[in-house]
N, C-alpha and C positions, 0 to 999 in steps of 0.2 A: 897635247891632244887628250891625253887621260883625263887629267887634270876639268879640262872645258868641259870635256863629256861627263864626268862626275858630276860638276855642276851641275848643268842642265837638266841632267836623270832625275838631281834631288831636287832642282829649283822649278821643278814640273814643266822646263821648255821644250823638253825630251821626253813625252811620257812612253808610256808597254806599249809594244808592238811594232817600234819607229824604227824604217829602215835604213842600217847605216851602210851607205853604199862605199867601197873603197876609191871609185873613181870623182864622188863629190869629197870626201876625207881629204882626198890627194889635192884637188883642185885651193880648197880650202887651206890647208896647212901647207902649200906648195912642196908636198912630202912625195917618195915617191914607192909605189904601193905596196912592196915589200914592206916597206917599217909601218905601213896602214895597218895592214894584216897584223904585226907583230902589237902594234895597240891593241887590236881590235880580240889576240888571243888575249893579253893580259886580262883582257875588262872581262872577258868569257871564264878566265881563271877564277875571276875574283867573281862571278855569280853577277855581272853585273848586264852581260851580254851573252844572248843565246845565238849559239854558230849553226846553222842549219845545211843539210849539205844540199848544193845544187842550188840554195834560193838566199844563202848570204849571212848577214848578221843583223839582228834585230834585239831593242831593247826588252831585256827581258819581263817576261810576262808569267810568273807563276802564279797557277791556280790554287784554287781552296785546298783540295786536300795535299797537295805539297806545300802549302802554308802550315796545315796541321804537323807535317812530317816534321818542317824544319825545325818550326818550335818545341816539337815533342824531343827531337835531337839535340837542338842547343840546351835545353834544359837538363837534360844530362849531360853535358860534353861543361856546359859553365859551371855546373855543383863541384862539379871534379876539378875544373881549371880553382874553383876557392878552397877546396880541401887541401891542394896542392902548395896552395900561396899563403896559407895561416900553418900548415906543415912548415912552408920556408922561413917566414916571421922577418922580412925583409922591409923594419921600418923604413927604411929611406925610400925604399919604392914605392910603399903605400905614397907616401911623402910627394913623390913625382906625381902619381895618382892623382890622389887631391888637388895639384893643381894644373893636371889634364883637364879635370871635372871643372873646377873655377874656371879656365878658358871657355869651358862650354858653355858655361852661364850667361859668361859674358858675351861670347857672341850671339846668345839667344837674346839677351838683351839690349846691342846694337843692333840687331835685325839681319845677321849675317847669317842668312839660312844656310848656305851650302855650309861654311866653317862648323856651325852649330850641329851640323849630319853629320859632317864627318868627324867630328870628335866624341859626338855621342858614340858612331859606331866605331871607334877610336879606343873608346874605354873598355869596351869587351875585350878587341883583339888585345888589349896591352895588359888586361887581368892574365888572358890566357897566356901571353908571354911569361909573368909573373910565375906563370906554373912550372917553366922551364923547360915544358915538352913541346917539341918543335912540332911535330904532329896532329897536337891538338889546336898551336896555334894556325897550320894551315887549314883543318876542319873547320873551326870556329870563323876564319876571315869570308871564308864565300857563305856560309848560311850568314854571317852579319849583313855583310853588303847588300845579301839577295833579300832577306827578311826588310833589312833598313830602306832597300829599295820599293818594296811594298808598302813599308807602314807612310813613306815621305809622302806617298800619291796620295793621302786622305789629308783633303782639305777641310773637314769638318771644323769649322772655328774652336780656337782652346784646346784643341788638340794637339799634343807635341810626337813626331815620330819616335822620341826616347827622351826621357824625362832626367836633368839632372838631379830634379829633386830627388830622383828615387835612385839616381846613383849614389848621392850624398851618403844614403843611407844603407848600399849594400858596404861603403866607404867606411863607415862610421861604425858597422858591426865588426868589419876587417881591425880596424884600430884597437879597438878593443877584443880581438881574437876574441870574440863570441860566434863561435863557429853555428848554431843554430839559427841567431839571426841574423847572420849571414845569408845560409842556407833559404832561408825565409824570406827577407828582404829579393834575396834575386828570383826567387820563383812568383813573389809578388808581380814584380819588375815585368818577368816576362811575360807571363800572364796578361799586364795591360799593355803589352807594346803585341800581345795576339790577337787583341780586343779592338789596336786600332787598326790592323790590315784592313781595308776596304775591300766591299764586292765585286768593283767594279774598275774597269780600264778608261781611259781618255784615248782621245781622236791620234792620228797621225802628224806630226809637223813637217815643216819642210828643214831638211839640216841647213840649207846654204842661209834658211832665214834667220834659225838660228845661232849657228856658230860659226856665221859668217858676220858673222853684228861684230867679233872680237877685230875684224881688219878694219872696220869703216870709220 
């Protein structure tokens, strides 16, 4: 159920504001609505769903200036996770890294959108593991998701919700312990992944139309 709903949030058949009711969940997953609930905190942990009291769960929908907050946040919270990982000097991880980042290309390339989200948003969380502070990696996971869930909703053509190319390249200073362009590369990065949040929300869908396609 994570998993579907992940999907559809980033493949836009789920967009902000969609409400995800526990008794169409249940009917759907033939689950029964305690373990509904228990998805529906995870997605809420992970910024990807707002739990409202008395009126339910809804895909989440952050506004402009909590866009500014988050990005003003990550971008301190990611300088620190790369100070931390060129401090470690753990080639073989950069090494996994690199081909985190290749998968992602590649699925940008077969046109595997959800794959291609989530490993973009992938590369952040596993820099920040890289830092070794468990901490940072829970901060960093809900602003990715919730940031990544903003930037996917911008359909503008040519636009990517997070760019390998420019991961390539916070990669590329990492290997070369060039701790400035580093530093530089990712405030680029994030910069235009704040540039492509969108101003605006899409309509409501129905869940059973969508992630009830997965039984038929």
């Amino acid at each position: 159920m994570y998993r579907d709903i992940y999907d559809a949030i980033m493949d836009h058949r789920l967009p902000a504001r969609t409400k995800l009711t526990e008794q169409s969940l249940s009917e759907i997953y033939a689950m029964a609505r305690h373990g509904v609930r228990k998805v529906l905190s995870q997605l809420a942990a992970d910024g990807l769903v707002d739990l409202e009291p008395n009126r339910g769960a809804f895909i989440a929908s952050p506004g402009e200036k909590e866009a500014q907050d988050m990005f003003e946040l990550r971008h301190n919270l990611e300088q620190l996770a790369l100070e931390k990982v060129l401090a470690n000097d753990d080639r073989q991880a950069l090494q996994g890294l690199r081909q985190m980042v290749e998968r992602e290309r590649d699925a940008y390339q077969q046109g595997d959108r959800p794959q291609w989200i989530r490993l973009s948003a992938d590369f952040h969380i596993e820099l920040a593991r890289l830092s070794g502070n468990d901490l940072l990696v829970d901060m960093l996971r809900r602003l990715v998701s919730r940031t990544t869930l903003m930037i996917s909703s911008n359909d503008v053509p040519g636009t990517r919700p997070c760019s390998f190319d420019e991961h390539f390249k916070v990669l590329e200073a990492l290997e070369r312990r060039d701790k400035k362009s580093a530093l530089h590369e990712m405030a680029q990065h994030l910069h235009q992944c704040a540039c492509r949040t969108p101003k605006n929300v899409g309509k409501s869908f129905d869940l059973k139309t969508v992630l009830g396609q997965r039984n038929s």
